[in-house]
C-alpha positions in Angstrom: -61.5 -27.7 20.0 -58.0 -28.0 21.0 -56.7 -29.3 17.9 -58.7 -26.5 16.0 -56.9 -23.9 18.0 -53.7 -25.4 17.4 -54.2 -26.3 13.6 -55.4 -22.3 13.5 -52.1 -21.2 15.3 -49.9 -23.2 13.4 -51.6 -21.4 10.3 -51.2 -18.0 11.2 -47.6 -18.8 12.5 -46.7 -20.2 8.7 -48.3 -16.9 7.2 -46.2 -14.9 9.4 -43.2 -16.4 8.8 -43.8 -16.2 4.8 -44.3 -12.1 5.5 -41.1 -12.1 7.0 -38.8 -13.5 4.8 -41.2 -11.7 1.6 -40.1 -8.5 3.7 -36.4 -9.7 4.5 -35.7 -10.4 0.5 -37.5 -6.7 -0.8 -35.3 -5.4 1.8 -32.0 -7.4 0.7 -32.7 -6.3 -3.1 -33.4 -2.6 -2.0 -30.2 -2.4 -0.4 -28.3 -4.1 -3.1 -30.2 -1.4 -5.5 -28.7 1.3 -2.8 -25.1 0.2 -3.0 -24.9 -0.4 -6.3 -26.5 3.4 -6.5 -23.9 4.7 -4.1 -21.0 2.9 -4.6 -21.0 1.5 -8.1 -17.9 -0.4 -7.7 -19.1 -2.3 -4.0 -19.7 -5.1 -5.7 -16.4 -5.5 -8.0 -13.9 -4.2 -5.4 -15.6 -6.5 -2.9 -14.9 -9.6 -5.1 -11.8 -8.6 -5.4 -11.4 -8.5 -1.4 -12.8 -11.9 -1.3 -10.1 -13.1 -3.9 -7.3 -11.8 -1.7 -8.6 -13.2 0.8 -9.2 -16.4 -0.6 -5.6 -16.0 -1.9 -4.2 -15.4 1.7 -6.0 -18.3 3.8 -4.9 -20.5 0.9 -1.6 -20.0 1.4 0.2 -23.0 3.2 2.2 -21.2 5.8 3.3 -17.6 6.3 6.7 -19.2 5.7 5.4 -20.5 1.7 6.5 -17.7 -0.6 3.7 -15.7 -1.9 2.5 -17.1 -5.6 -0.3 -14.8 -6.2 -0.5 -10.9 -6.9 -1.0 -9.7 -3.2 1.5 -6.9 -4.0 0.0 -5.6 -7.0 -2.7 -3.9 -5.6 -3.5 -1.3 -7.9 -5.7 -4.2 -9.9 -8.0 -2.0 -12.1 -10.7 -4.2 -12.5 -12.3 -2.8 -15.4 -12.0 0.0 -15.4 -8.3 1.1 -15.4 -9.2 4.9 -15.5 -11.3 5.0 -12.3 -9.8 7.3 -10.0 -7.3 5.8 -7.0 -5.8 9.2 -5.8 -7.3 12.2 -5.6 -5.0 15.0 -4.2 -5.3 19.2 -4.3 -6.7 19.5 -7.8 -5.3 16.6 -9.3 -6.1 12.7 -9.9 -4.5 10.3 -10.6 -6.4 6.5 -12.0 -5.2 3.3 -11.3 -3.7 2.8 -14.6 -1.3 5.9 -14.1 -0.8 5.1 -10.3 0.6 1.2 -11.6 2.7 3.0 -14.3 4.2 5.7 -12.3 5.1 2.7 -9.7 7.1 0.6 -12.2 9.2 3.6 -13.0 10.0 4.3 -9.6 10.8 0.5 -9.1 12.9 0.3 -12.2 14.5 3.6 -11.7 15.3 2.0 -7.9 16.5 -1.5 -9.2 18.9 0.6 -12.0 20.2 3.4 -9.7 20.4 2.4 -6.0 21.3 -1.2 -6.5 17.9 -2.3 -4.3 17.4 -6.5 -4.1 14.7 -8.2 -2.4 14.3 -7.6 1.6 16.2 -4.4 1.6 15.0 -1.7 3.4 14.3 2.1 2.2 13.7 4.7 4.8 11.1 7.1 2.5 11.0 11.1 4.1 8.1 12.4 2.2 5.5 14.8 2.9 1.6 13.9 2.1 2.1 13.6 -1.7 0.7 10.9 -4.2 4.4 10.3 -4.6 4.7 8.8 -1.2 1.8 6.0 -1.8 3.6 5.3 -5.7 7.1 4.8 -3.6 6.0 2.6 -1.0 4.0 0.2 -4.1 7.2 0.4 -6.3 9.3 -1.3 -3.1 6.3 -3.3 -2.7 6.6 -4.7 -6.1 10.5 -5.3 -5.3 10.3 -7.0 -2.5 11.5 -3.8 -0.2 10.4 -3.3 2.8 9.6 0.7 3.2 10.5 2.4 6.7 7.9 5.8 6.8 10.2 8.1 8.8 8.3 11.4 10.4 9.0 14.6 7.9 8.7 16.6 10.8 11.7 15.4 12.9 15.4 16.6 12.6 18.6 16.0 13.4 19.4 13.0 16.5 15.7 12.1 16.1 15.8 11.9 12.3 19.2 9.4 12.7 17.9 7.5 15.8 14.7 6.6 13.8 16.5 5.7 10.1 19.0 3.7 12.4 16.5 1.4 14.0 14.8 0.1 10.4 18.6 -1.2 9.3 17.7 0.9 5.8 20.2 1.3 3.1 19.1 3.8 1.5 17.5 6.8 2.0 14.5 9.0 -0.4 14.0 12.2 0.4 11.6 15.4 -0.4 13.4 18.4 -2.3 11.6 20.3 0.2 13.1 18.4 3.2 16.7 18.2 1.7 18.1 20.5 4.2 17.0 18.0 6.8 18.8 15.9 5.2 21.9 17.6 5.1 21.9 18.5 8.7 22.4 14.7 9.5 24.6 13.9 6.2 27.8 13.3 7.7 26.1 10.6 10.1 24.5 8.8 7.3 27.5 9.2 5.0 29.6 7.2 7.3 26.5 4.5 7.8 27.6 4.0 4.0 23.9 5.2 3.1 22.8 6.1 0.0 20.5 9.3 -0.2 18.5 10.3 -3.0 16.3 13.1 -3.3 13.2 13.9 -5.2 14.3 16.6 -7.5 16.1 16.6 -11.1 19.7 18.3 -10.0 21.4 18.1 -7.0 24.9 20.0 -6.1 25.5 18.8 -2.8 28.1 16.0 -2.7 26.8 12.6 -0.7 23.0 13.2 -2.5 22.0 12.2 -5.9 18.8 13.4 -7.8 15.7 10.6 -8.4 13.5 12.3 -10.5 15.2 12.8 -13.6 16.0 9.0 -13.2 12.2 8.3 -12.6 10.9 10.0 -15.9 13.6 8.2 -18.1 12.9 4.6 -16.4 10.6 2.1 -18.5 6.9 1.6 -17.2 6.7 -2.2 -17.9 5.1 -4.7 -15.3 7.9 -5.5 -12.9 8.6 -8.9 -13.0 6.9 -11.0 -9.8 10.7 -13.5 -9.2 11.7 -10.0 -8.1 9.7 -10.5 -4.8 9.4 -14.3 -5.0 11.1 -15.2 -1.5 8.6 -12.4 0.3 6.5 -14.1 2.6 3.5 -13.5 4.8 5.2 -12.7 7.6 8.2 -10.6 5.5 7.7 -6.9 7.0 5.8 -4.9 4.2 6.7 -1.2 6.3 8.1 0.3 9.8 5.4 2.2 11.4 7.1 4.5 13.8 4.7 5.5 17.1 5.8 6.5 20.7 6.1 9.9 19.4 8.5 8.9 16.8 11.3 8.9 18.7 11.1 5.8 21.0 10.7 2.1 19.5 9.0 1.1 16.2 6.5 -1.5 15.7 6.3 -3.4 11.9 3.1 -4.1 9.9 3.2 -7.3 8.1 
């Protein structure tokens, strides 16, 4: 009788588990069907995580230079057209976001004499302008310092003094900021640009009428061939902005 029971249990405990994983495989396909449905691209842009990840732990030591992509991030997959920025009433694919940051790297290389592990300090409001500058230092090898729009004067000096920048890319809308502290970056031996096609004031030159003459080609990757994981990709400034500044690798 005892072995009956048992045989009997042992059934029921084999059909049970069968339901479950029945139920636990309709359940994985349904919410493969829902991503897919919501997010068409889950599945492309998550292989493409996994290959940077793969990338990255395959990497020797965060001493070995880098000999994969990790900087060209704007990989379209696909589909180059799919939108990366969306901003006001404008957007702005992949495809145009890579472009746009070749010819602010090439106008960079060309006109402020920028080599691999420089610094830029980049004063910029919330513009797609700012995420195409920090990728075209990326793609140089440049490390990009994000400096506070909203700070002037001492502050604005203290915190461009602290990244060891060379140079300096400014808003036109911010370059009266700019000119408050002039003189103290002038004799830093700084070189400021601003985002606009003519400037009058002496110590500043114009960057956008250099941008929309520059080539769009790929920038070459033995531009950034020393950079390293643990080469600073950006200064982060917290404490208010004022106090010290942490580095994100």
């Amino acid at each position: 009788m005892s072995k009956c029971c048992a045989l009997l249990e042992s059934r029921f405990s084999g059909k049970e588990s069968d339901l479950m994983m029945f139920w636990f495989i309709v359940s994985a396909v349904l919410l493969l069907f829902a991503l897919r449905f919501r997010y068409p691209y889950f599945i492309k842009e998550a292989t493409y995580a996994r290959w940077i990840a793969v990338a990255t732990v395959g990497t020797e030591s965060i001493q070995t230079p880098l000999n994969f992509s990790l900087f060209v991030i704007l990989q379209p997959f696909k589909n180059p057209h799919k939108a990366f920025i969306r901003f006001q009433d404008e957007t702005y694919s992949y495809a145009q976001s890579d472009k746009q940051s070749n010819k602010i790297a090439r106008s960079l290389l060309k006109h402020a004499d920028l080599h691999e592990g420089d610094t830029v300090a980049l004063l910029l409001g919330n513009e797609p302008m700012f995420l195409w500058m920090w990728l075209a230092l990326a793609k140089i090898g440049c490390s990009a310092a994000l400096l506070n729009h909203n700070i002037r004067s001492k502050s604005l000096v203290h915190c461009f003094t602290c990244c060891g920048a060379t140079v300096l890319i400014a808003g036109a809308e911010l370059q009266d900021a700019v000119e408050e502290v002039l003189p103290a970056l002038r004799e830093q031996g700084i070189s400021v640009y601003i985002l606009t096609d003519h400037v009058t004031t002496e110590g500043m030159k114009s960057l956008t009428d250099k941008i929309a003459q520059a080539s769009d080609e790929l920038i070459p990757a033995d531009l950034r061939a020393n950079i390293t994981l643990s080469s600073p990709a950006a200064y982060i400034y917290t404490s208010g902005t004022t106090g010290r500044i942490e580095f994100s690798d």
